[in-house]
C-alpha positions as CSV (number, residue, x, y, z in Angstrom):
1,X,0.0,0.0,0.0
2,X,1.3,3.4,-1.0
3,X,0.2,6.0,1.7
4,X,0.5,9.9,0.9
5,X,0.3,12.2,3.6
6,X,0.1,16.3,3.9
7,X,1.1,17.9,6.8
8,X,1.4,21.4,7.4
9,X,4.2,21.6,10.0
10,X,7.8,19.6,9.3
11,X,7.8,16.3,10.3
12,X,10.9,16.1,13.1
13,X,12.8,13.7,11.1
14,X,13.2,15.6,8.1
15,X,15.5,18.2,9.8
16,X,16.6,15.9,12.4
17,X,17.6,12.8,10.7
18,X,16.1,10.6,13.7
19,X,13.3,9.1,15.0
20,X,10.0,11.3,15.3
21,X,10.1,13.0,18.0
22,X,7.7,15.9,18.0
23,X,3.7,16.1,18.3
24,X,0.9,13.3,17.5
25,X,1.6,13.3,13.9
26,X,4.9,12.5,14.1
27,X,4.1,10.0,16.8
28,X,1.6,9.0,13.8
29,X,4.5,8.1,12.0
30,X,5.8,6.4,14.2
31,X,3.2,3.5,15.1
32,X,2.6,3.1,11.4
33,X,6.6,2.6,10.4
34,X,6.1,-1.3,11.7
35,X,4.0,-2.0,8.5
36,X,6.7,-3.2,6.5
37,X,4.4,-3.4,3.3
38,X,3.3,0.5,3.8
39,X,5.2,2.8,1.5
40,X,4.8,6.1,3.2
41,X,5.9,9.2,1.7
42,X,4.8,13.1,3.5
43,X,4.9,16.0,1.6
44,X,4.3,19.6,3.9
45,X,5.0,23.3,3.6
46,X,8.0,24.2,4.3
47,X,9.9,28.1,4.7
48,X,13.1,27.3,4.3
49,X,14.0,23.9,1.8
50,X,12.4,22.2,-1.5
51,X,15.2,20.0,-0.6
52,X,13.5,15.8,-0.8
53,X,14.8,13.7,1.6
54,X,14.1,9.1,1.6
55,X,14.9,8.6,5.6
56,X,14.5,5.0,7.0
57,X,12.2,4.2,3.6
58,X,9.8,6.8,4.1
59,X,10.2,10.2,1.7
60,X,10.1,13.9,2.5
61,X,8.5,16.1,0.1
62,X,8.9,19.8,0.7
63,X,6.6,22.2,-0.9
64,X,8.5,25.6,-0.2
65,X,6.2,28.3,0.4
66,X,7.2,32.4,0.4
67,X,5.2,34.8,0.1
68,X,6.0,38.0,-1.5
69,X,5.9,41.2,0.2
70,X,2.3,42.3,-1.7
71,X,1.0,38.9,-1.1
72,X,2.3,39.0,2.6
73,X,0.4,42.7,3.5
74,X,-2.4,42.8,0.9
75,X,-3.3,39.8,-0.8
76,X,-6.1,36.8,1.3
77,X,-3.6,34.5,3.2
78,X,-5.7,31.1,1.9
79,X,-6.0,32.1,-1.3
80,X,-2.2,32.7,-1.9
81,X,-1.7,29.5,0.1
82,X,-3.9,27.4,-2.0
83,X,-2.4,29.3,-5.6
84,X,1.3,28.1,-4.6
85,X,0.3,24.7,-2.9
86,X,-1.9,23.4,-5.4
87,X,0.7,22.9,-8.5
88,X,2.8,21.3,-6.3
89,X,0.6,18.8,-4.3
90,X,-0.9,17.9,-7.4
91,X,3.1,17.2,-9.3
92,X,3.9,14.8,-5.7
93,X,0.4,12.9,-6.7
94,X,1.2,12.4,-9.6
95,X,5.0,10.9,-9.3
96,X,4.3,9.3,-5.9
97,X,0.4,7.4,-7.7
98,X,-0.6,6.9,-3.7
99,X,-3.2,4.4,-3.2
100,X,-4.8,6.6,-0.7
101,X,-3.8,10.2,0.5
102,X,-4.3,11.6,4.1
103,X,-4.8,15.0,5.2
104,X,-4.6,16.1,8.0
105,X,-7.1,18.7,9.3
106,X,-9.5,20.5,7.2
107,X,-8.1,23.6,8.9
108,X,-5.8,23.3,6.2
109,X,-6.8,24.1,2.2
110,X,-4.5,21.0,1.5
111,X,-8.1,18.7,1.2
112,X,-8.8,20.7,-1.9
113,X,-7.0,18.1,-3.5
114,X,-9.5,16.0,-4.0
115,X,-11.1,18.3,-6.6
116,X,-8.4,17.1,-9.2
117,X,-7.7,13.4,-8.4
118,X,-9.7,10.6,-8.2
119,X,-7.1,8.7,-6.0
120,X,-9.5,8.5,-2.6
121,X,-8.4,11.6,-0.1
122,X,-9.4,11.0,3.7
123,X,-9.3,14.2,5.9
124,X,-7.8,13.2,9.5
125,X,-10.0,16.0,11.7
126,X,-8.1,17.9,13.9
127,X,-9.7,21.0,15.0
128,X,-12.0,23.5,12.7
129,X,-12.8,26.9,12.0
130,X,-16.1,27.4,11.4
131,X,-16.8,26.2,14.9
132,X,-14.0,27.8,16.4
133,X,-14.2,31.4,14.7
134,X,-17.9,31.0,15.6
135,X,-16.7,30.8,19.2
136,X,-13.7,33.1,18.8
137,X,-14.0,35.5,21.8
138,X,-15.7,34.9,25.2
139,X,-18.9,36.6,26.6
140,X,-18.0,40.7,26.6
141,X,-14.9,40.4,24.9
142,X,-15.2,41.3,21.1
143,X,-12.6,42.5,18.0
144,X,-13.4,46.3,19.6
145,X,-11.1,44.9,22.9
146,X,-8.3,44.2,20.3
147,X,-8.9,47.5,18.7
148,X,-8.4,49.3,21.9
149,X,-5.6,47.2,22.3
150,X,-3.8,48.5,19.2
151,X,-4.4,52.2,20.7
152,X,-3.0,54.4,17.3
153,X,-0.3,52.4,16.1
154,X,-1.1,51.7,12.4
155,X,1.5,48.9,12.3
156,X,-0.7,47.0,14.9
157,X,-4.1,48.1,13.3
158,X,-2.9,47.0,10.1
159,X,-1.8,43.6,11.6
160,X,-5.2,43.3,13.1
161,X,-7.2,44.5,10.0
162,X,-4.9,41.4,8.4
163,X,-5.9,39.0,10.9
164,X,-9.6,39.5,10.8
165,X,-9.6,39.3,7.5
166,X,-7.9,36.5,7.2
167,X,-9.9,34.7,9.9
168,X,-13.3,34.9,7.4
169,X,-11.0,33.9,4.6
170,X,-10.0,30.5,6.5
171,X,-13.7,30.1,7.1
172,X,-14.6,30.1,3.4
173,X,-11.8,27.9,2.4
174,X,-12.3,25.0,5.5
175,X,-16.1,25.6,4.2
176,X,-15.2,24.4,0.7
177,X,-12.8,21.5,1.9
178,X,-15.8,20.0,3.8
179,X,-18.3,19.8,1.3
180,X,-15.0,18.6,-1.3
181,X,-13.6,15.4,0.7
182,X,-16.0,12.5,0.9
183,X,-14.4,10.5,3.7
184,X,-12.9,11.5,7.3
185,X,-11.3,10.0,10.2
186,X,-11.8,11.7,13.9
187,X,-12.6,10.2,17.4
188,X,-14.9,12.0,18.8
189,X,-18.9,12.6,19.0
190,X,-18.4,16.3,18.7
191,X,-16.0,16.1,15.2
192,X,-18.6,12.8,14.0
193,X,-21.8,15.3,14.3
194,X,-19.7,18.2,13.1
195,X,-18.8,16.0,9.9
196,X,-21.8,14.9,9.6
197,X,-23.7,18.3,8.9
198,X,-20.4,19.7,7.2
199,X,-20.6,17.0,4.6
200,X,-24.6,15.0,4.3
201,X,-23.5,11.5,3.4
202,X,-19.7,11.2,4.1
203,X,-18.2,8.4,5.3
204,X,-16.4,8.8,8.9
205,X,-14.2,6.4,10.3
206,X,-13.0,6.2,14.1
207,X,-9.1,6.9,14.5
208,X,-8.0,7.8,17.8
209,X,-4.7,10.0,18.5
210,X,-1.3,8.8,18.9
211,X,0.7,10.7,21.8
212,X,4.8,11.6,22.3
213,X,5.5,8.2,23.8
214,X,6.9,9.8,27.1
215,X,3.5,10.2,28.0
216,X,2.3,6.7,27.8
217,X,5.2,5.3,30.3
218,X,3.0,3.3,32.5
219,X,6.2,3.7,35.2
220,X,5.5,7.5,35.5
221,X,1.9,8.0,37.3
222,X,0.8,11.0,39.0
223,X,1.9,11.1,42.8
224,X,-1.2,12.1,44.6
225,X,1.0,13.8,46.7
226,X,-1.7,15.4,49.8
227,X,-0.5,18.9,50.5
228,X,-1.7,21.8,52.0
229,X,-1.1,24.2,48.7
230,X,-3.6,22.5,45.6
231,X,-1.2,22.5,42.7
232,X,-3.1,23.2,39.7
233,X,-1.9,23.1,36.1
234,X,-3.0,23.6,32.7
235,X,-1.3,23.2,28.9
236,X,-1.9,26.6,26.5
237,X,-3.2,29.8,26.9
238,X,-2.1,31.0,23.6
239,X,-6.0,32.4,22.3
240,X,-9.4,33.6,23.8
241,X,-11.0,30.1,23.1
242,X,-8.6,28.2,25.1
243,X,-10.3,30.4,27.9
244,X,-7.8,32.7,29.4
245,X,-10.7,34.9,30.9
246,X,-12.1,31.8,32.4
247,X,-8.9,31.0,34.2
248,X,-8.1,34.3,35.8
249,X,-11.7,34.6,36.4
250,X,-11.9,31.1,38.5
251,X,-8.1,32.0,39.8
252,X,-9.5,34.9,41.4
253,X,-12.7,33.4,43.1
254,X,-9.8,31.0,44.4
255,X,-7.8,33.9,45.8
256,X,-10.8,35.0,47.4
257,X,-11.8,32.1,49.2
258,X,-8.6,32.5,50.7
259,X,-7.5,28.8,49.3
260,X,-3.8,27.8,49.1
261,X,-3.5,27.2,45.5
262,X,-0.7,27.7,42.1
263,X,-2.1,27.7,39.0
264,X,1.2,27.0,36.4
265,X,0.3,27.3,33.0
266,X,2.3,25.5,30.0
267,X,2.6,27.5,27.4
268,X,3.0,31.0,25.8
269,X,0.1,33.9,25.7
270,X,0.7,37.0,23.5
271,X,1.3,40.3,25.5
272,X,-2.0,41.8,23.9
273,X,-4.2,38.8,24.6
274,X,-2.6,39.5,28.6
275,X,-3.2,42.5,29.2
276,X,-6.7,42.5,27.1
277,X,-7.7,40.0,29.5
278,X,-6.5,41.2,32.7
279,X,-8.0,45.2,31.6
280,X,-11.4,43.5,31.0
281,X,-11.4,41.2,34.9
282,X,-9.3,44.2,36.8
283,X,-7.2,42.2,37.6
284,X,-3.5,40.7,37.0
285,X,-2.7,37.1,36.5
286,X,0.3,36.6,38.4
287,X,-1.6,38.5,41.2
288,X,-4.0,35.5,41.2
289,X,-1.2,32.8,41.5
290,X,-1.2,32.2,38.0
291,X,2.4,31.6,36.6
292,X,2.6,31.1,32.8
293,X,5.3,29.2,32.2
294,X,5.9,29.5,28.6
295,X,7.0,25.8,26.3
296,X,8.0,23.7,28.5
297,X,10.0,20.7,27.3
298,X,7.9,17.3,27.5
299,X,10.4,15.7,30.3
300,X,10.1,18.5,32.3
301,X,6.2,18.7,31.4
302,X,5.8,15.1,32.3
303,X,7.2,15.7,35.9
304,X,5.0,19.1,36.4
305,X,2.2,17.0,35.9
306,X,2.8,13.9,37.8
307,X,3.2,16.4,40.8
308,X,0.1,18.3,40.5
309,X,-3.1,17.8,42.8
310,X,-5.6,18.5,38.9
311,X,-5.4,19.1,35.4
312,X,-7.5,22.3,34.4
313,X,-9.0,22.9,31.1
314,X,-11.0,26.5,30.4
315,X,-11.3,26.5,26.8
316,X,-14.9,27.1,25.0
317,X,-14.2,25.4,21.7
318,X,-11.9,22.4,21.6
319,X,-12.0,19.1,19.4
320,X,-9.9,16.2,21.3
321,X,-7.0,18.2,22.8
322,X,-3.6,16.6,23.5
323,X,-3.1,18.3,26.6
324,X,-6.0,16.6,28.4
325,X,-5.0,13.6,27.0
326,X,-1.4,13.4,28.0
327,X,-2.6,14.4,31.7
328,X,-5.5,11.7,31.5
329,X,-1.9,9.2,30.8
330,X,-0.5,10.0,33.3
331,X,-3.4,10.0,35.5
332,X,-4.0,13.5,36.5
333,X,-7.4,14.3,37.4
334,X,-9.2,16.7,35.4
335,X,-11.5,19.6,36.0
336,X,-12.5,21.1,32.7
337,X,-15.0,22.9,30.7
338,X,-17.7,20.3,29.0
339,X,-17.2,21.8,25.4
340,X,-16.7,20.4,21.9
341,X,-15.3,16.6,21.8
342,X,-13.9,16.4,25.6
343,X,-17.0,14.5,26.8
344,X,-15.7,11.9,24.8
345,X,-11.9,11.5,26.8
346,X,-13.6,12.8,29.8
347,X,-16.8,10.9,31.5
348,X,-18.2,12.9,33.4
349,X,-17.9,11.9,37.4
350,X,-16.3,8.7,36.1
351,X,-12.5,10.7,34.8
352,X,-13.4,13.9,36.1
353,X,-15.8,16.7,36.2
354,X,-17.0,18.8,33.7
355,X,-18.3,22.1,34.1
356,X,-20.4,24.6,31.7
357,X,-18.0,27.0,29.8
358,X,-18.0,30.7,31.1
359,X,-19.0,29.2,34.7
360,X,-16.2,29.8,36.8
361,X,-17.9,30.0,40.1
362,X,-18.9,26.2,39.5
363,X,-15.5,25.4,38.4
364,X,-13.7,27.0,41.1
365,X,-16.5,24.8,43.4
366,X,-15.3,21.2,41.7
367,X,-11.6,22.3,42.1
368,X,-12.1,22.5,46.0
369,X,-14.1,20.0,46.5
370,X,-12.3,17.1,44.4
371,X,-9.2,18.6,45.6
372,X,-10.5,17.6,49.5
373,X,-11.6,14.3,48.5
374,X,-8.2,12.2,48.1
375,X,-11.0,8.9,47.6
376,X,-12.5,10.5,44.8
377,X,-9.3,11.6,43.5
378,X,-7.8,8.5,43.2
379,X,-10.8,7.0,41.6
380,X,-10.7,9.4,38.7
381,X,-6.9,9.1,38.3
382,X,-7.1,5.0,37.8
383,X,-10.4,5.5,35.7
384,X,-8.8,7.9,34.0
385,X,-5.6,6.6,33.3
386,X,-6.6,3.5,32.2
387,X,-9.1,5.0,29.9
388,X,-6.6,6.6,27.9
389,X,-3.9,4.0,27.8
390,X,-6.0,1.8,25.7
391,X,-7.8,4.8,23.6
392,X,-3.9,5.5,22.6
393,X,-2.3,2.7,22.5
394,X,-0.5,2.3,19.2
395,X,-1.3,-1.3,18.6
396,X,-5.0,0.2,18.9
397,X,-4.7,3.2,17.3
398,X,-2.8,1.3,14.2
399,X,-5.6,-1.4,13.6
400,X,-8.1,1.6,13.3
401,X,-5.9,3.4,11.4
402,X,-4.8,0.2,9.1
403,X,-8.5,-0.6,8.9
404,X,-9.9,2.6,8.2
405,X,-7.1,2.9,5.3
406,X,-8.4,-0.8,3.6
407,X,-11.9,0.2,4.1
408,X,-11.4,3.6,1.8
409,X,-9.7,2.1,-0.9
410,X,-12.0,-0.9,-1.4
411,X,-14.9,1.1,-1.1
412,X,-13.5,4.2,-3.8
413,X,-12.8,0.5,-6.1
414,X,-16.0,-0.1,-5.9
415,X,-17.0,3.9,-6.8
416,X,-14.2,3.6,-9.7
């Protein structure tokens, strides 16, 4: 079988010349590399090299993409992306004749593909736009904060005129993808319904996510550790629908209660998306306990984690995020907001407990009171644990992923 894949980022082993070592595609990669009859070759956009690379059998297929200085400030970001990507994913088709091709995320215009190739194309979801620009800012906050934000520098105003233009742009294009690409792979009710009334009729096949193997080292288990001070952490902050207001907002009923608590935050959040934030609640992150951290290196992540009393998650908008599910590995238990696909990695008073979004007096409630109950602690952490061992376990995730491969082709055979 001859498998073509589109990424958008650069696989690790392309500039590394080792194993894949970076996020769940490349540990992807690595779970389907044992299939000694798969030919795998992954093209993806790249800055800097057009250079093709054949490490350990598989091939590297840069498509370089630069953008002039015009089509940098004034032209629609997608629609340059898909006039320079297009030629070029179409060439790698054509001399790699795939027996199936796999995008991932319809975020990405890469899925326009399937307009000019009747080899079948299956769109791996990710996250998407439409839903997510639809839940872009939180209650109060609106594109007027970001304006006020900018004050009267045009360089900024300009950048933000860009941005929101952009943002409607992506829309349109993800729109399109949808209704072009008949077949899909996610793991989740929320992206299954969302498919479903993206594209009547497609056919949707479940594939769950492979993680950075350092989190599924059954030796390193969250401590449980009972201490006076509740340790809480979460994993990004880097956008208004991961729910930065939500966080400072339940930090700050915390402070108020007069709790002993940390909040450290993985991750890096823009200076304007900061101070935006903290101007709308009056009041100051780190004055709330709330340390963010900026990337933190997955060894170092790993042991953060282990030694935290929960997990939080505040987002309004999320598909199946990695950052729940690495903590769920490790068997953290999580507090987070019951939004998009998380119902599905997190049952509800079985993993952990799920809140509303944009309710942070109830959330602030279950942190205290799961963070007095060791019992109930320790229930969720070996519910949760083993829950997501065997949703990401390779072997697993490679028979869905093997299957869901066979299952396209013969049925596009039968189309052909």
């Amino acid at each position: 079988m001859r498998v073509l894949w589109f990424e958008v980022t650069e696989p690790s082993v392309y500039s590394s010349s080792g194993k894949p070592i970076g996020g769940w595609q490349d540990a992807l990669q690595n779970i389907i590399s044992v299939v000694p009859e798969l030919e795998l070759c992954i093209a993806f956009m790249s800055e800097s090299s057009n250079e093709e690379k054949r490490i350990d059998g598989v091939v590297y297929k840069p498509i370089l993409a630069k953008f002039s200085f015009i089509e940098k400030c004034f032209k629609k970001h997608w629609d340059v992306f898909v006039e320079k990507m297009l030629p070029s994913a179409i060439k790698i088709i054509n001399d790699f004749n795939p027996d199936i091709i796999h995008v991932f995320g319809t975020e990405w215009p890469f899925g326009q593909i399937a307009k000019y190739t009747k080899i079948p194309v299956v769109i791996h979801i990710q996250g998407a736009i439409v839903p997510y620009n639809n839940a872009q800012y939180p209650p109060n906050y609106s594109v007027f904060d970001r304006i006020r934000q900018c004050g009267i520098n045009p360089i900024k105003l300009f950048a933000l005129w860009k941005s929101v233009r952009n943002s409607k742009n992506w829309g349109k294009w993800e729109l399109d993808t949808w209704r072009s690409v008949s077949y899909y792979m996610g793991r989740t009710a929320w992206d299954n319904a969302l498919s479903s009334i993206m594209h009547p009729g497609r056919r949707y096949y479940h594939v769950d996510e492979g993680l950075r193997p350092i989190f599924l080292d059954e030796k390193i288990k969250w401590k449980g550790e009972c201490n006076s001070k509740i340790k809480l952490i979460s994993t990004g902050c880097s956008t208004f629908w991961k729910g930065p207001d939500m966080m400072l907002k339940v930090a700050k009923i915390l402070k108020q209660t007069g709790v002993d608590f940390e909040w450290n935050v993985a991750g890096k959040m823009s200076n304007d998306v900061q101070k935006i934030v903290e101007r709308k609640e009056k009041t100051k992150f780190a004055d709330c306990n709330i340390n963010i951290l900026g990337f933190v290196q997955p060894d170092k992540l790993v042991g953060r984690l282990a030694s935290s009393t929960l997990y939080i998650h505040t987002a309004y908008i999320e598909n199946s995020p990695n950052s729940i599910c690495e903590a769920q590995c490790l068997g953290v238990p999580i507090v987070s907001t019951n939004v998009g696909g998380i119902s599905t990695l997190v049952r509800n008073g079985i993993d952990g407990i799920l809140v509303p979004a944009n309710d942070p007096w109830q959330m602030a409630n279950a942190i205290l009171e799961l963070a007095a109950d060791n019992t109930r602690m320790k229930e969720y952490s070996d519910n949760s644990q083993s829950f997501a061992l065997q949703r990401h376990a390779p072997k697993n995730i490679l028979l869905q992923l093997m299957n869901c491969y066979n299952a396209i082709i013969e049925d596009n055979d039968k189309i052909s």
